[in-house]
NUPAVEX-930437 format. One record per residue (C-alpha): x, y, z; residue in one letter; residue number from 0. Coordinates in pm, 1 decimal. Example, Ala and Ser with C-alpha at 12.3 -4.5 7.8 and 13.67 -1.06 7.14 Angstrom:
<sites>
site east 1230.0 north -450.0 up 780.0 aa A i 0;
site east 1367.0 north -106.0 up 714.0 aa S i 1;
</sites>
This chain:
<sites>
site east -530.8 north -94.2 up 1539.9 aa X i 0;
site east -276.1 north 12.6 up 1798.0 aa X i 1;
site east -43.5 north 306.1 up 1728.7 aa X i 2;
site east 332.0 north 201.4 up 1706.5 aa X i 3;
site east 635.7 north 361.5 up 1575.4 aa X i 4;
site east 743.5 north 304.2 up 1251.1 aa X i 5;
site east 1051.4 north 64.6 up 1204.0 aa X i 6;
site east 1305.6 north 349.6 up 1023.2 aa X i 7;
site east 1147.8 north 712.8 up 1090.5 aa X i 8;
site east 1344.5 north 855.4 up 840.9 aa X i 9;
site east 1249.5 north 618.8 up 539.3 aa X i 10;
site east 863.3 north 650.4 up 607.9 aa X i 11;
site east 983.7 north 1047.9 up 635.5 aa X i 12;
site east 1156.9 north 1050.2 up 340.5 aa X i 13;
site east 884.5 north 881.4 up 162.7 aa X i 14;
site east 614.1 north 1146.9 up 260.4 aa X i 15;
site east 837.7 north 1405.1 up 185.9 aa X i 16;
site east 902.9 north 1267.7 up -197.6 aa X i 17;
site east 525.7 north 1216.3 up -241.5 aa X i 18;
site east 418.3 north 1551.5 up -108.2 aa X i 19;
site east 659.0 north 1691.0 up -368.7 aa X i 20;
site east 553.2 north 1468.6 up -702.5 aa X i 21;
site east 350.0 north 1157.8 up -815.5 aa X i 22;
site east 582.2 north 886.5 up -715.3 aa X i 23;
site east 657.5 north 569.0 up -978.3 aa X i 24;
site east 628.9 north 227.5 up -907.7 aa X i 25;
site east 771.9 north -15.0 up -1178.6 aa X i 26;
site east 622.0 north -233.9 up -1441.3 aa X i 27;
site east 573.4 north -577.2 up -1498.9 aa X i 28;
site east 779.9 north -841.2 up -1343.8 aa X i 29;
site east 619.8 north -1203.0 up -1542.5 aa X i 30;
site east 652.7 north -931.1 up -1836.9 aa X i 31;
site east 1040.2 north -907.0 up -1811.3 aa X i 32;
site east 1126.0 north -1283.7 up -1722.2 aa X i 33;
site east 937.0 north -1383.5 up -2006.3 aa X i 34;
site east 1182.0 north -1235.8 up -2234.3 aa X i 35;
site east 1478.4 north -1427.6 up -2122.3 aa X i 36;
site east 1285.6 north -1741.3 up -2195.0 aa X i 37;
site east 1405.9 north -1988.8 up -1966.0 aa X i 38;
site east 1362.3 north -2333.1 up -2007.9 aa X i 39;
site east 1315.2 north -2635.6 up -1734.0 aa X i 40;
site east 1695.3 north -2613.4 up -1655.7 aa X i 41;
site east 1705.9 north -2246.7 up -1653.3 aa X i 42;
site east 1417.3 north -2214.4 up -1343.5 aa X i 43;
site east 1632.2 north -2496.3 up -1167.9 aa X i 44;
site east 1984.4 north -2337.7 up -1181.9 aa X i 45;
site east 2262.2 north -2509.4 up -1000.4 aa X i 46;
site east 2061.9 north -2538.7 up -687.9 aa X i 47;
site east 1773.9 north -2748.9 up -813.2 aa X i 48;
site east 1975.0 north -2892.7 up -1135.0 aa X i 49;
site east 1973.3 north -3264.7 up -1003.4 aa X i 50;
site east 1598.0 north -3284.8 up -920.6 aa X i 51;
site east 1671.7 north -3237.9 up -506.8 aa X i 52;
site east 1775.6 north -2898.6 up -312.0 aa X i 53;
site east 2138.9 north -2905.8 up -331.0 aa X i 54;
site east 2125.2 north -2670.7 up -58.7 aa X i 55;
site east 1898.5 north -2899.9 up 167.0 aa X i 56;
site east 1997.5 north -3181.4 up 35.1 aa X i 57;
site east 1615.8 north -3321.3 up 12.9 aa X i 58;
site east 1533.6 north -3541.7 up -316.5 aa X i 59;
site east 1165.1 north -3530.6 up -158.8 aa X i 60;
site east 1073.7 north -3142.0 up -131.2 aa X i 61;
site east 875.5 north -3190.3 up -440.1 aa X i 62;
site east 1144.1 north -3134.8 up -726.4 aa X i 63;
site east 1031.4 north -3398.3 up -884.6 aa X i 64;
site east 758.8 north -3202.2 up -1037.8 aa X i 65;
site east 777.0 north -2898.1 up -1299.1 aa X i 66;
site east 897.9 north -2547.1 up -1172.5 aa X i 67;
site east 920.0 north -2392.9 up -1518.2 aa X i 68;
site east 674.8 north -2101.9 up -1481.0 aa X i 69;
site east 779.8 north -2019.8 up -1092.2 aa X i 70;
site east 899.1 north -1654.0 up -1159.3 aa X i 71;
site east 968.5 north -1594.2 up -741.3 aa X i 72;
site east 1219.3 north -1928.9 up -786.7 aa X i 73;
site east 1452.1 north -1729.9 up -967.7 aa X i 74;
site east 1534.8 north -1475.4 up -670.1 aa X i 75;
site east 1740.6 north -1742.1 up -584.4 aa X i 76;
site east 1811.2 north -1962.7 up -868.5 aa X i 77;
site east 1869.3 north -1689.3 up -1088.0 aa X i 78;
site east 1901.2 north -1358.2 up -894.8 aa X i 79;
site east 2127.1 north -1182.4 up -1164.9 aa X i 80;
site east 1831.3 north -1190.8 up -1368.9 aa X i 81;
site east 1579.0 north -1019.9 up -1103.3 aa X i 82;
site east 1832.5 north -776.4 up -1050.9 aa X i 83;
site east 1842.9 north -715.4 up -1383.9 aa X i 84;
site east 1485.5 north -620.5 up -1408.2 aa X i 85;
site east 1478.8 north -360.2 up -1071.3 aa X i 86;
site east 1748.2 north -219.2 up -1205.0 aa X i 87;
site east 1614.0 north -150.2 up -1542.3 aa X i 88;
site east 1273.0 north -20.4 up -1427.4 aa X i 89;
site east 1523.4 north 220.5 up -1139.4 aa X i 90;
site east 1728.2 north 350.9 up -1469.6 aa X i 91;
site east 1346.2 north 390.1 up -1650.2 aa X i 92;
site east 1273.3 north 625.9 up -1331.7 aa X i 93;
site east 1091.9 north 350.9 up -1066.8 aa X i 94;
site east 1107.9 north 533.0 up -687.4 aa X i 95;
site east 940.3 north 214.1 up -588.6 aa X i 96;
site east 1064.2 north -163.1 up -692.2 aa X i 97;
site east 818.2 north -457.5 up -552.0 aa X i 98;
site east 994.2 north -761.6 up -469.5 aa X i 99;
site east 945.9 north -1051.5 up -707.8 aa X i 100;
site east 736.6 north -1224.0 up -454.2 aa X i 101;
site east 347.7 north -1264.8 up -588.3 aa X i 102;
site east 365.5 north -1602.0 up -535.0 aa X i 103;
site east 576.5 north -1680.2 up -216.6 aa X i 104;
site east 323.5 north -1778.4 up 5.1 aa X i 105;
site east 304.1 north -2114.4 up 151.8 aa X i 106;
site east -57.0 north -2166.8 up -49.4 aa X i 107;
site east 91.1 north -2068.0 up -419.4 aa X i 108;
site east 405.4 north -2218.6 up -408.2 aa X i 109;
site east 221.0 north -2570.7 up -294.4 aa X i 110;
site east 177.9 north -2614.7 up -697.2 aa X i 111;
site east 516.9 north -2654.7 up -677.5 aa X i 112;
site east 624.9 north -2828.7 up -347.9 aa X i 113;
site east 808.9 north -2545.8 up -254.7 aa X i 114;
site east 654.8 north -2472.6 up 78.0 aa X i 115;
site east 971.5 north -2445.4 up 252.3 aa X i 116;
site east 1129.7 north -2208.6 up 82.3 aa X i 117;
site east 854.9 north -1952.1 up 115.6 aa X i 118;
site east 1067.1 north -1732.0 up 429.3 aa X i 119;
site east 1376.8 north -1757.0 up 187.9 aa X i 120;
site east 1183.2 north -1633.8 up -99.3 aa X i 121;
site east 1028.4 north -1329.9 up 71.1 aa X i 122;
site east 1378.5 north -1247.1 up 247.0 aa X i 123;
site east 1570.0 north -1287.4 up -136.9 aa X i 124;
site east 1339.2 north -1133.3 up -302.4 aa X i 125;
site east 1353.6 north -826.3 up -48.5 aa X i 126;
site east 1715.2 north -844.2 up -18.8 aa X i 127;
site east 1803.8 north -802.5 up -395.8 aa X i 128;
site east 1577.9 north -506.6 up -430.0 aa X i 129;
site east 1704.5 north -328.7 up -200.9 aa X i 130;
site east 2016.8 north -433.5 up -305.5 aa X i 131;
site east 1924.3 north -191.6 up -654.6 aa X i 132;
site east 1748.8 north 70.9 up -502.6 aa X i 133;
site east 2047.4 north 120.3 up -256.0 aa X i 134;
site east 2257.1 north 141.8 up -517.1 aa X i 135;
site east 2034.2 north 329.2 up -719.7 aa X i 136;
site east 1982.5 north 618.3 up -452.1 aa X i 137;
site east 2406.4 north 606.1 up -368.3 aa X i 138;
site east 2374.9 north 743.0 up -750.4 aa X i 139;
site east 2135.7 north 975.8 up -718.8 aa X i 140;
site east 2107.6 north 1095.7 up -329.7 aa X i 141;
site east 1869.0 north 1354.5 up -360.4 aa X i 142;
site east 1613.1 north 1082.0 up -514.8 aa X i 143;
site east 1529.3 north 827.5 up -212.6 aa X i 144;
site east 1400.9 north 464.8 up -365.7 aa X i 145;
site east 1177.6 north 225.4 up -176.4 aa X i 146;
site east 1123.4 north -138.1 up -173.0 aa X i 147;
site east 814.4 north -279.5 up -197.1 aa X i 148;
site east 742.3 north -614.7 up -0.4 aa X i 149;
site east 484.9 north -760.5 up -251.1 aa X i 150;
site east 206.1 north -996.6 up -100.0 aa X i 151;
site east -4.7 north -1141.6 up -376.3 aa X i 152;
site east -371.3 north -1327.4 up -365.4 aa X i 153;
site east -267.3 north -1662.5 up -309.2 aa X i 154;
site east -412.4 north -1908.3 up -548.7 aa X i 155;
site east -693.5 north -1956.8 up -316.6 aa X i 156;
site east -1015.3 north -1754.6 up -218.0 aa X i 157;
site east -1197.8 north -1746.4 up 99.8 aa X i 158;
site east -1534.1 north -1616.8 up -26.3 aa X i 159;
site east -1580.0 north -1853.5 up -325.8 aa X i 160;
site east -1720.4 north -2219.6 up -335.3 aa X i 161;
site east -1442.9 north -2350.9 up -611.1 aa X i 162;
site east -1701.3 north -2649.7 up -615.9 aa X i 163;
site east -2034.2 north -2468.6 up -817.1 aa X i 164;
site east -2211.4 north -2788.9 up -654.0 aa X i 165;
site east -2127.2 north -2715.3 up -313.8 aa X i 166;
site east -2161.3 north -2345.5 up -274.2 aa X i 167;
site east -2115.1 north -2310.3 up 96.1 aa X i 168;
site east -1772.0 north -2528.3 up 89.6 aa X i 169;
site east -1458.3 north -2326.3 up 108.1 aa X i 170;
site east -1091.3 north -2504.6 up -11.5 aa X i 171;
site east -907.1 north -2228.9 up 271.2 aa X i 172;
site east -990.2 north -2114.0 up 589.1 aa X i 173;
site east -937.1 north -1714.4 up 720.7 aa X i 174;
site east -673.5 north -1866.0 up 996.1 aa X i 175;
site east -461.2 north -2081.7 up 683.5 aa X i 176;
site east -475.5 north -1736.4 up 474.0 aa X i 177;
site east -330.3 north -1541.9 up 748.5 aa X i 178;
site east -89.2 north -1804.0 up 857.8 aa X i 179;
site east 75.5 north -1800.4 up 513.2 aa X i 180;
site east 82.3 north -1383.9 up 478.9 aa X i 181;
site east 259.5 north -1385.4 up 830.5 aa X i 182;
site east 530.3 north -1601.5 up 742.8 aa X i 183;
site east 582.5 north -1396.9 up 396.9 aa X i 184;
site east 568.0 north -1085.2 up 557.1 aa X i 185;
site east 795.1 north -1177.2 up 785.5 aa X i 186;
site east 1089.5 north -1288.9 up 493.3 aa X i 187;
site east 990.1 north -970.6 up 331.9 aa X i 188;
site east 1093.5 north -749.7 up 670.7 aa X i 189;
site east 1404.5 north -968.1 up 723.4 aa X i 190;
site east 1505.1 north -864.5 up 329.7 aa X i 191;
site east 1494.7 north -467.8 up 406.9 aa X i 192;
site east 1122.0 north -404.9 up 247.3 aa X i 193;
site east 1036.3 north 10.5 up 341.3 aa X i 194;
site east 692.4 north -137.7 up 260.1 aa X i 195;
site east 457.9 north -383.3 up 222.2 aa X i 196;
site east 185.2 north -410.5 up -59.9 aa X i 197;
site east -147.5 north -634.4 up -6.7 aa X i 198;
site east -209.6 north -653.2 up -427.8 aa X i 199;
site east -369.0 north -739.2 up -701.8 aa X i 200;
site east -696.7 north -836.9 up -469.8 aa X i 201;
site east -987.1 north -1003.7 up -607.8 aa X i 202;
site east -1103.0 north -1133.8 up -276.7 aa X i 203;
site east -1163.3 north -851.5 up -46.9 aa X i 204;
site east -1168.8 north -1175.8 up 273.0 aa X i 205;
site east -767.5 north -1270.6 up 184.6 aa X i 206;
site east -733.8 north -923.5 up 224.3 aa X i 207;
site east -828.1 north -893.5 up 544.3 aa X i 208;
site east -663.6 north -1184.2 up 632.4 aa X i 209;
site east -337.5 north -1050.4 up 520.8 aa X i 210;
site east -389.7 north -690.2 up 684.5 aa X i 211;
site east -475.1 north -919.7 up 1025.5 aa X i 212;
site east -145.1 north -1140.9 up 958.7 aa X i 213;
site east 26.0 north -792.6 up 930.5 aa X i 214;
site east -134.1 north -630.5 up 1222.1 aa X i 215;
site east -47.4 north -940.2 up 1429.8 aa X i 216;
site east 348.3 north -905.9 up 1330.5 aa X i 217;
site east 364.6 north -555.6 up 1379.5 aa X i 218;
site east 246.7 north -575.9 up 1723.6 aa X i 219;
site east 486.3 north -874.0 up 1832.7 aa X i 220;
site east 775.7 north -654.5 up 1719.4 aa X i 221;
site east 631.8 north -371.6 up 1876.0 aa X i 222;
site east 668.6 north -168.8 up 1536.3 aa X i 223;
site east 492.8 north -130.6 up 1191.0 aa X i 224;
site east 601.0 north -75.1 up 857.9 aa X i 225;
site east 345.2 north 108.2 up 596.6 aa X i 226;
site east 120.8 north -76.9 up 421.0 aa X i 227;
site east -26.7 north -32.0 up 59.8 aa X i 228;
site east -291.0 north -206.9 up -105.6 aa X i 229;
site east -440.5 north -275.2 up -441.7 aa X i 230;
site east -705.8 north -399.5 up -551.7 aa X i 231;
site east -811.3 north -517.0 up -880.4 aa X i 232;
site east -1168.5 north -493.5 up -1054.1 aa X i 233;
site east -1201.0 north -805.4 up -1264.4 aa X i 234;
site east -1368.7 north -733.0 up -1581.3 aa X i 235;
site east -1623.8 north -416.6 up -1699.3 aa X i 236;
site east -1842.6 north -487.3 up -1458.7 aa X i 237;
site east -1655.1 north -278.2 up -1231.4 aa X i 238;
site east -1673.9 north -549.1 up -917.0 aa X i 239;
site east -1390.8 north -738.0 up -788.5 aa X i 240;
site east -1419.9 north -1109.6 up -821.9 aa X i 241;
site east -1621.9 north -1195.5 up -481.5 aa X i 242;
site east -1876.7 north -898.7 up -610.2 aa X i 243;
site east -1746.6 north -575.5 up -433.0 aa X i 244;
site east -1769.6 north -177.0 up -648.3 aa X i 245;
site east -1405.6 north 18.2 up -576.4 aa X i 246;
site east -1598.9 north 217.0 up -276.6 aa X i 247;
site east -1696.2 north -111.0 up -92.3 aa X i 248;
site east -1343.6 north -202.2 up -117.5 aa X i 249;
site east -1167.2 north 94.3 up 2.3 aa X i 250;
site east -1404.7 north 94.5 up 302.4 aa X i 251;
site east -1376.9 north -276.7 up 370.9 aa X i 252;
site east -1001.3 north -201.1 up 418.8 aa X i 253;
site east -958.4 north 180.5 up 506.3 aa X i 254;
site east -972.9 north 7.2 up 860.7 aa X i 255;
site east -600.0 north -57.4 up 809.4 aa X i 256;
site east -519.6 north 293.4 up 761.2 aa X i 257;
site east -311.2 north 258.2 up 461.2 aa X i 258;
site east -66.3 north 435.9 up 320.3 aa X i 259;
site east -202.4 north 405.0 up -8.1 aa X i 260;
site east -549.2 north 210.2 up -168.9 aa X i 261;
site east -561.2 north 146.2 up -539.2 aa X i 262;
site east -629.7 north -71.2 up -834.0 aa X i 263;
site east -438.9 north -292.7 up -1064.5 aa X i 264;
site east -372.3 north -560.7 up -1311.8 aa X i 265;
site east -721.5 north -700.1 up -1500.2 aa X i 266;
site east -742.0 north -370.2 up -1686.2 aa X i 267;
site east -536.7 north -92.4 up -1891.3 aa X i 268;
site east -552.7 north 301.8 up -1781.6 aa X i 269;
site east -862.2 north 403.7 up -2010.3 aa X i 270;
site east -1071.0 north 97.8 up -1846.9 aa X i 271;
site east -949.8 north 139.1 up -1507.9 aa X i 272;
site east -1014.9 north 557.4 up -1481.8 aa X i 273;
site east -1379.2 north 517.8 up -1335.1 aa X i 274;
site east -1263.6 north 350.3 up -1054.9 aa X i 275;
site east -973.3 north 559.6 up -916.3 aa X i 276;
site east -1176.3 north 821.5 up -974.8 aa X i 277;
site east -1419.0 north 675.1 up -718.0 aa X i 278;
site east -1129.8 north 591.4 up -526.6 aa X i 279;
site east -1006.0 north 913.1 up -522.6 aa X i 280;
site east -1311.5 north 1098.2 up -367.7 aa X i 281;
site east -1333.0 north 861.0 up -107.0 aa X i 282;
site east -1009.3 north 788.7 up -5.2 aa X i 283;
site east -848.7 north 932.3 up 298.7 aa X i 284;
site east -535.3 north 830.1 up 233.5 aa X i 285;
site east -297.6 north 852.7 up -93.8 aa X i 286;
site east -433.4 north 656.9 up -431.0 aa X i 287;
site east -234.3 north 386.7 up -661.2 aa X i 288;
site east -286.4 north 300.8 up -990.9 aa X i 289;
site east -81.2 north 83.5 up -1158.0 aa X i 290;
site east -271.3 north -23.7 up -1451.2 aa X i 291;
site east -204.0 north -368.3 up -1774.2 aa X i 292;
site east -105.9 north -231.0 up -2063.2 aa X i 293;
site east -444.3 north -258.7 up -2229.6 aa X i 294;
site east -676.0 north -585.9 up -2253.1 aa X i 295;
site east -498.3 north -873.0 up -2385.5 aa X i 296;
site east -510.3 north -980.9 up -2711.6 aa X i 297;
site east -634.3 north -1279.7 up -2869.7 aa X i 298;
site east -276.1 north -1452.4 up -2779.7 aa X i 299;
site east -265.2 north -1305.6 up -2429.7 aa X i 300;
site east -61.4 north -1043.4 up -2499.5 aa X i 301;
site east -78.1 north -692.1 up -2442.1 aa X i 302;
site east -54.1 north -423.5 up -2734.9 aa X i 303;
site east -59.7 north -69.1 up -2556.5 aa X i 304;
site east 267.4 north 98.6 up -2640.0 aa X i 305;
site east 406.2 north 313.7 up -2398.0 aa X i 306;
site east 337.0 north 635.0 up -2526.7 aa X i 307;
site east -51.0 north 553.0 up -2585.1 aa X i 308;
site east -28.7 north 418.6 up -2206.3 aa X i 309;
site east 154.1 north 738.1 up -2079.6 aa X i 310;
site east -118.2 north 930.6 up -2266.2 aa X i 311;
site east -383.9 north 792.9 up -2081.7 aa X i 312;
site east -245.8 north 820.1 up -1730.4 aa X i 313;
site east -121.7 north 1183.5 up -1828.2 aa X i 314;
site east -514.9 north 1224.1 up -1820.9 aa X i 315;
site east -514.1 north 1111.4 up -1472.0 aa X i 316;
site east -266.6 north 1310.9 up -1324.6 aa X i 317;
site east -441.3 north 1633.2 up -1502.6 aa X i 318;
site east -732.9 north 1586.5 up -1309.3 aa X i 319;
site east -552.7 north 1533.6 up -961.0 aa X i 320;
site east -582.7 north 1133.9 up -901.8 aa X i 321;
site east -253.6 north 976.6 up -801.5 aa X i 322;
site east 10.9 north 958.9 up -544.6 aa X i 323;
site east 152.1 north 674.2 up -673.7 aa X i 324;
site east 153.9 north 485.0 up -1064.7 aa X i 325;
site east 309.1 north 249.7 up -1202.9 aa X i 326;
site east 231.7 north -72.3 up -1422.4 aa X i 327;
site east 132.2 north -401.6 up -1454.5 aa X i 328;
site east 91.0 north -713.6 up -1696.2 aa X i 329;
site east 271.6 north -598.5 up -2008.2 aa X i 330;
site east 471.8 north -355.3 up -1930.1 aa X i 331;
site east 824.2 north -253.1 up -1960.3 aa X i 332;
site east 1092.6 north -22.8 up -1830.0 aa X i 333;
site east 977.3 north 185.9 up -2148.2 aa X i 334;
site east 654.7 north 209.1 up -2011.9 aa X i 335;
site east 721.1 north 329.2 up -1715.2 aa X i 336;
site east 1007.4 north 558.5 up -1862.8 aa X i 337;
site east 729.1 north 718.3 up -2094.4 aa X i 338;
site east 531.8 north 705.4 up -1794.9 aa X i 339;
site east 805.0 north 922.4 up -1572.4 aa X i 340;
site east 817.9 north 1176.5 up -1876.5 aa X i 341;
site east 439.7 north 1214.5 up -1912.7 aa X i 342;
site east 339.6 north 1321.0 up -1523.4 aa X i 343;
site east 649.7 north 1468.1 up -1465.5 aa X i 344;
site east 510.0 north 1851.1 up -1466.6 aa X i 345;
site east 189.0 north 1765.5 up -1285.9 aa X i 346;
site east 158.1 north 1777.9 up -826.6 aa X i 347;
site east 35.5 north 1480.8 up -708.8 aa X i 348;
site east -323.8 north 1438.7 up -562.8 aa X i 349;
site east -393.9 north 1660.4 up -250.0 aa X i 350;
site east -368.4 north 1374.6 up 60.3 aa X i 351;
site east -620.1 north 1387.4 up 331.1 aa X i 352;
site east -449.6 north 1501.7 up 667.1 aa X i 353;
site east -571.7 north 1167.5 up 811.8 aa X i 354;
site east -205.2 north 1040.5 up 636.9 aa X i 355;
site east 21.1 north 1239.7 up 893.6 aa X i 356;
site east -141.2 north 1090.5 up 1170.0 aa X i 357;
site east -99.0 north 758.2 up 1052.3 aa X i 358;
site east 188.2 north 699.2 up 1291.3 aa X i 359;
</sites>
């Protein structure tokens, strides 16, 4: 990995600084929030896709023909009020970090819906109107710097599973298609104003490293980088992510990247996920993430843990010297992460390797 400077010196400065002083809060649950506004058919399309074509393209055959109820990154621009709505409710709960609402905006996930071609104005919307909040956020508040968060999900595809349980050794992506699509997100998320960028929610350790080459690749054409996060997320008690790998394989299948940050989310709540960030934690040379579901779904899918029984937990963490960053994931709320905030607010965050400083 080749050492360049970092895009804005003083954001990546002011972002060590707030994380050598406290555990820093990322915010909840994006899906979680939308949900609550249920939107219909008409309420995904807005004006823009109201007619069944892209008003603003003026194409009847980009594939709006089909569904987009259920595409959560479509409403950064059919319904951007809305996603503002939600960063600025987790920044008011106490969020230092907002990710974009972006999980999906590759060109691989959004060919459900035909929406290929909107993936680079996805990324750079979905930037743009969370920085957007956290500037205005921080203008309130100037002593308390706020960060945006380019999210890059999984993609709906992985590269080291057969989907076909006949065929084991077929694959339905390649490593090159993978890191094709995370370059042309990652570059919408820069254009929007992302401080930095988050590889999450990993179940595939293989898309990971195709997205931390797609990254590498961009930073070095602009001739500077951008810190990088990334989360992983152990699928089930087993403790293993999806394609088989313990936290400690992960972390050193991407500590090549020199990260910012390594963690784990979504899959699990706080009391399931502790084992692993504590593994995480003594091997980690850089900072640690957690930003946990709140609880195992129910029966219906849905997710009971109230905030204070959430805050609780995580309290535990931060007692015993584990995170630089936390936050949540699937079902939770600005309350969660306000309760959150309150719990961990009297406890230093986890002692950083000096590796970190160096990672200019």
């Amino acid at each position: 990995m080749k050492t360049l400077p970092w895009k804005d010196p003083a954001r990546v400065a002011a972002l060590e600084a707030a994380m050598a002083r406290r555990i820093l809060l990322i915010d909840g649950a994006m899906g979680t929030m939308l949900q609550q506004y249920r939107l219909d058919e008409a309420g995904y399309r807005g004006d823009r896709f109201r007619d069944g074509h892209d008003a603003d393209h003026g194409h009847a055959d980009h594939g709006h023909a089909c569904d987009l109820k259920g595409n959560n990154d479509l409403l950064s621009i059919t319904r951007p009020d809305i996603v503002r709505a939600v960063h600025r409710a987790y920044l008011d709960a106490g969020a230092d970090l907002v990710e974009t609402n972006t999980f999906n905006s590759t060109a691989i996930s959004q060919a459900d819906y035909n929406l290929q071609h909107l993936v680079p104005e996805l990324n750079r919307e979905g930037a743009r109107i969370a920085r957007i909040e956290c500037d205005a956020a921080q203008a309130r508040t100037p002593d308390r710097p706020r960060f945006v968060v380019g999210v890059l999900g999984p993609t709906s595809r992985t590269a080291s599973i057969s989907p076909d349980v006949n065929n084991p050794g077929f694959r339905n992506v390649s490593f090159d298609q993978l890191a094709a699509s995370y370059r042309e997100a990652a570059a919408g998320l820069v254009e929007g104003g992302s401080d930095v960028l988050m590889v999450e929610t990993i179940f595939d350790v293989l898309n990971a490293k195709a997205a931390i080459y797609a990254l590498e690749e961009m930073f070095d054409q602009q001739g500077w980088r951008l810190p990088v996060m990334i989360s992983g997320t152990i699928t089930d008690l087993s403790g293993r992510t999806l394609s088989g790998q313990t936290a400690e394989a992960f972390y050193t299948s991407v500590a090549h990247a020199r990260p910012l940050a390594v963690g784990l989310n979504c899959a699990l709540g706080a009391t399931e996920l502790r084992a692993y960030v504590d593994v995480l934690s003594e091997v980690a040379d850089c900072a640690v993430s957690a930003h946990p579901n709140a609880g195992l779904p129910n029966a219906f899918g849905e997710y009971d843990e109230t905030p204070a029984q959430m805050a609780a937990t995580l309290r535990d963490f931060a007692a015993a010297g584990l995170l630089n960053f936390v936050g949540g994931c699937c079902g939770t709320t600005p309350a969660h992460i306000a309760a959150i905030a309150e719990a961990l607010a009297a406890f230093p965050p986890r002692a950083v390797p000096a590796r970190l400083a160096d990672a200019a």
